[in-house]
RODO-2510 file (C-alpha; in nm, 4 decimals, decimal comma):
residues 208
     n   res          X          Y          Z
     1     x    -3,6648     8,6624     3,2019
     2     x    -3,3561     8,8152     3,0326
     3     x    -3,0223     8,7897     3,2081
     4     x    -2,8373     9,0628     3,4147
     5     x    -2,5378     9,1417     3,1640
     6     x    -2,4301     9,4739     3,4303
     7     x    -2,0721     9,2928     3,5760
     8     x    -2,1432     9,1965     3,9316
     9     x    -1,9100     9,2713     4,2071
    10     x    -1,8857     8,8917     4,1992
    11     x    -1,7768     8,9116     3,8656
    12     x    -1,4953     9,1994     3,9179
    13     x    -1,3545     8,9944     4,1969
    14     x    -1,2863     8,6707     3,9731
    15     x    -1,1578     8,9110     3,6903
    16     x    -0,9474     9,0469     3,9049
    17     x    -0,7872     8,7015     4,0766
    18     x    -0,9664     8,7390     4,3839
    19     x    -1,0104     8,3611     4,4478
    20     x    -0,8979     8,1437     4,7568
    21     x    -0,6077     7,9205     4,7908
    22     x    -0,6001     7,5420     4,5771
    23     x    -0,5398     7,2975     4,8697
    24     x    -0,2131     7,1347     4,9176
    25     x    -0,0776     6,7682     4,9450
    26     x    -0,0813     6,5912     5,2699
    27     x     0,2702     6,5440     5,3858
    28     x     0,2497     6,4190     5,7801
    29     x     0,5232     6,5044     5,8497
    30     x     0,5044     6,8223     5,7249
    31     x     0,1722     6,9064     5,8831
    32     x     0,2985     6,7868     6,2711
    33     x     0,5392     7,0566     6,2394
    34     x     0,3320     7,3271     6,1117
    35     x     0,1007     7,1987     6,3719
    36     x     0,3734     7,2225     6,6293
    37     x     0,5208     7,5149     6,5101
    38     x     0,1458     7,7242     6,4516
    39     x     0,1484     7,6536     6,8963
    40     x     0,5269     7,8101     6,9008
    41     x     0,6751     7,4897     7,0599
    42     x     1,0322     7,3680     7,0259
    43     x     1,0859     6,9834     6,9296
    44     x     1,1364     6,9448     7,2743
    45     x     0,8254     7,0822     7,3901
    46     x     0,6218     6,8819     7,1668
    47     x     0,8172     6,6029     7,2156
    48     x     0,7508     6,6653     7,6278
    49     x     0,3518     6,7397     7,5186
    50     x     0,2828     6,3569     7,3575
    51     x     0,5053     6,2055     7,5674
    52     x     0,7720     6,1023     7,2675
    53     x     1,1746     6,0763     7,2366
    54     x     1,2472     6,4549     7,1040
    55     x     1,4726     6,1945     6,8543
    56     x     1,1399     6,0214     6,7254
    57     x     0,9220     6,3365     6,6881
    58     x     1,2246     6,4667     6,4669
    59     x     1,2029     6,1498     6,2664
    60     x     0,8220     6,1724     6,2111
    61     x     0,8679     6,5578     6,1011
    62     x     1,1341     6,4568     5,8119
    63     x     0,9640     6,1604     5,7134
    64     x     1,2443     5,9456     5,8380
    65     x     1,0260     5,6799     6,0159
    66     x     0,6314     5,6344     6,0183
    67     x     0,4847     5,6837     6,3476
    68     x     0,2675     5,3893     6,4880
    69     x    -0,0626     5,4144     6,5940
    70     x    -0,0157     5,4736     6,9785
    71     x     0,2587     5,7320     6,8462
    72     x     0,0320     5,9043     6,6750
    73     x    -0,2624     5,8813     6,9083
    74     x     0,0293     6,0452     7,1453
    75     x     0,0469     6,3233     6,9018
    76     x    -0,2872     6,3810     6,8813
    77     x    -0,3156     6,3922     7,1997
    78     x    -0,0571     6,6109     7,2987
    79     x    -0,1783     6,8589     7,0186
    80     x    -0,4884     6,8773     7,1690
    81     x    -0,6324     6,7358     6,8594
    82     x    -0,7982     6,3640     6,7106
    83     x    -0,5587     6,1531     6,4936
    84     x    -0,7847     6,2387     6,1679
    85     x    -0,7003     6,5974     6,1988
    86     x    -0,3808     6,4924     6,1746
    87     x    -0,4597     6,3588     5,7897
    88     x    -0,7024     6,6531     5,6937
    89     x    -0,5309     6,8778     5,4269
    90     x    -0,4606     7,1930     5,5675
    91     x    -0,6311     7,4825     5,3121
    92     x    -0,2464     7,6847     5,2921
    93     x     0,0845     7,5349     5,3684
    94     x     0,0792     7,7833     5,7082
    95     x    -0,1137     8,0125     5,9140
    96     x    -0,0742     8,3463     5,6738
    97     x    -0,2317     8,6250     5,9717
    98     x    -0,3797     8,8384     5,6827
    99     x    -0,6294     9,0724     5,8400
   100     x    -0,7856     9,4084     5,7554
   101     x    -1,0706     9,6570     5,9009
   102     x    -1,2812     9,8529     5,6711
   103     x    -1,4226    10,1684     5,9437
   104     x    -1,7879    10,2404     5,8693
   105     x    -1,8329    10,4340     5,5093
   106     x    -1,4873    10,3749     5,3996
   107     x    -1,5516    10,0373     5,1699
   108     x    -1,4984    10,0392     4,8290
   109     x    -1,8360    10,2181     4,6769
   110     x    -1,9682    10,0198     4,3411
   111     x    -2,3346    10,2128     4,2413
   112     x    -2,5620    10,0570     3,9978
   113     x    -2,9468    10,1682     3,9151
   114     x    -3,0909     9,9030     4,1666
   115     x    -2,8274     9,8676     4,4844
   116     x    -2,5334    10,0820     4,5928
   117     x    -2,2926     9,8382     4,7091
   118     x    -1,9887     9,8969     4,9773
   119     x    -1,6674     9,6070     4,9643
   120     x    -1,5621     9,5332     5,2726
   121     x    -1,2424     9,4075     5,3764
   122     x    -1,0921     9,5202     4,9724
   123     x    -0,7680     9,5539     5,1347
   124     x    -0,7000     9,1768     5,0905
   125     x    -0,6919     8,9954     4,7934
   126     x    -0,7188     8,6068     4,6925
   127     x    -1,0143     8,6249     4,9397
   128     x    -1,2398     8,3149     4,9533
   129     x    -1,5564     8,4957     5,0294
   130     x    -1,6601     8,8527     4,9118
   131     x    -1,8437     9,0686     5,1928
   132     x    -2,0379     9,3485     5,1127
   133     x    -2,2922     9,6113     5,2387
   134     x    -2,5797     9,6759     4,9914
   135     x    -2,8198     9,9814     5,0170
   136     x    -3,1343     9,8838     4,7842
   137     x    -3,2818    10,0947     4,5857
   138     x    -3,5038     9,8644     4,3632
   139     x    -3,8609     9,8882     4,4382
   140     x    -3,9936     9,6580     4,1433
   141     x    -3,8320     9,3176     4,0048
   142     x    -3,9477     9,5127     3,6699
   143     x    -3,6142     9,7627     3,7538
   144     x    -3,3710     9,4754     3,7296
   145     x    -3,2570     9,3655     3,3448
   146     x    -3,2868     9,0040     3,4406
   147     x    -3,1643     8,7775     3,7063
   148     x    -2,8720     8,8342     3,8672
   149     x    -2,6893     8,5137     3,8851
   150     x    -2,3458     8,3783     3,9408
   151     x    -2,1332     8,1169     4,0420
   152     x    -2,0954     8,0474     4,4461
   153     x    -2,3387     8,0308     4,7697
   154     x    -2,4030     8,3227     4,9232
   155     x    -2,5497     8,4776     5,2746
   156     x    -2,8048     8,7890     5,3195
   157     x    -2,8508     8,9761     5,6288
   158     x    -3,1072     9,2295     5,6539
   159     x    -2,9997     9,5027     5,8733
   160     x    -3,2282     9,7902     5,7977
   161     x    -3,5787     9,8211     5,6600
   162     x    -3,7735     9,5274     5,4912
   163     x    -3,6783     9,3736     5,1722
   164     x    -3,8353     9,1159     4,9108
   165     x    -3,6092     8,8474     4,8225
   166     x    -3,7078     8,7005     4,4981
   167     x    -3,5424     8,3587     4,3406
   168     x    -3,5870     8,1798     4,0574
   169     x    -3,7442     7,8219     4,2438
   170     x    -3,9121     7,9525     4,5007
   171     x    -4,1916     8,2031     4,5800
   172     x    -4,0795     8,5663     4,6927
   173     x    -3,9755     8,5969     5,0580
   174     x    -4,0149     8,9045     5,3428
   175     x    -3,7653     8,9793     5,5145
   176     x    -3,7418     9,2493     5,7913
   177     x    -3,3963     9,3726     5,9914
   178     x    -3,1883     9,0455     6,1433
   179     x    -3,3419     8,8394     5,8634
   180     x    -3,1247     8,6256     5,6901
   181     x    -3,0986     8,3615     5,3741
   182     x    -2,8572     8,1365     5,2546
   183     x    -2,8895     7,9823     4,9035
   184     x    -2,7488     7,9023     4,5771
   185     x    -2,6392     8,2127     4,4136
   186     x    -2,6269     8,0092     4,0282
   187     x    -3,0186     8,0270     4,1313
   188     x    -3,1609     8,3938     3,9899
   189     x    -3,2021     8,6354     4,2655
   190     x    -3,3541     8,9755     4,2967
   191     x    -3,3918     9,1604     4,6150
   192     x    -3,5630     9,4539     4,6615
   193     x    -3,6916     9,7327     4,9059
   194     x    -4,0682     9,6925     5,0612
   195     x    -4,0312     9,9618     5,3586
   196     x    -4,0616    10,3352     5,3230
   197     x    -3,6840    10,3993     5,3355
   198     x    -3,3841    10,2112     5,1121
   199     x    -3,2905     9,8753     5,3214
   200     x    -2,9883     9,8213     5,3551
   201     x    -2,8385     9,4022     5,3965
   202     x    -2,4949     9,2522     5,4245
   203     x    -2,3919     9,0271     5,1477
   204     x    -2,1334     8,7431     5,1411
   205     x    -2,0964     8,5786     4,8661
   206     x    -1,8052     8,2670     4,8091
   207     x    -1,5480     8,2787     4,5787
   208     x    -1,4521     7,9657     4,6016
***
């Protein structure tokens, strides 16, 4: 089989920077305030939560002293948290609040011969995931110019109709409406309509 050389919405994202966030150094100190801050306490109050000196959670958060292991099972504790979340790298320095709603027929339309894709939630960029409705109008593998491929995972959820999902490893699946599949989407993939009307699926596919 040849390759799909039509750009994917996949594709258009990376082109256009669409990618998530490069994780950022562990500072502890740094993360028990974001911590404390991302639960709108004062020093006090988080000092009153873990049962520490307000004097010794301010040394912790500027890195003037390291914290011993009861202090920091204190912290834990009083975060409502374990003591390795208090080591995991957060994924962004803070919580960022981006949201958006995309209302029903007003995504971003992207038509090709086999699908007519909508983007959802296009308002945002430097997403780590790409949703998108699909309506599919393929009938035959034969329509496609190859595989589609790309880099990424990626989730299908049938929500009308019946489709075909075909991969490269693995024999062709049916799927009917609350269907889903999660696989490798470097793996050639083809889907395409078996019911008497277009199906339609949602598509999420990571960017990261």
């Amino acid at each position: 089989m040849t390759e799909n050389s039509t750009p994917s919405l996949i594709q258009l994202a990376r082109e256009s920077g669409d990618a998530g966030p490069d994780p950022l150094p562990l500072n502890l100190g740094e993360r028990v305030r974001d911590l404390r801050k991302s639960r709108g306490w004062t020093l006090e109050q988080a000092a009153g939560q873990a049962g520490l000196a307000r004097s010794t959670l301010s040394k912790i958060e500027n890195g003037q002293m390291s914290p011993t292991y009861d202090a920091l099972k204190k912290l834990a504790i009083g975060l409502e948290i374990s003591v390795p979340q208090l080591f995991t790298t957060p994924k962004t320095a803070q919580v960022s609040g981006r949201m958006t709603v995309t209302k029903s027929g007003e995504g971003a339309a992207h038509a090709t011969t086999t699908y007519e894709h909508e983007l959802l939630g296009g308002a945002l960029t430097k997403k780590a995931m790409l949703p998108y409705r699909a309506r599919v109008r393929a009938r035959a593998f034969d329509e496609f110019d190859g595989w589609v491929r790309h880099d990424g995972e990626e989730f299908l959820y049938v929500l009308t109709g019946a489709i075909r999902l075909i991969t490269e490893f693995y024999e062709p699946v049916e799927m009917k409406r609350g269907d889903s599949a999660y696989y490798d989407a470097s793996m050639g993939h083809n889907v395409v309509s078996i019911s008497e009307e277009d199906a339609t699926i949602l598509w999420i596919t990571s960017l990261t």
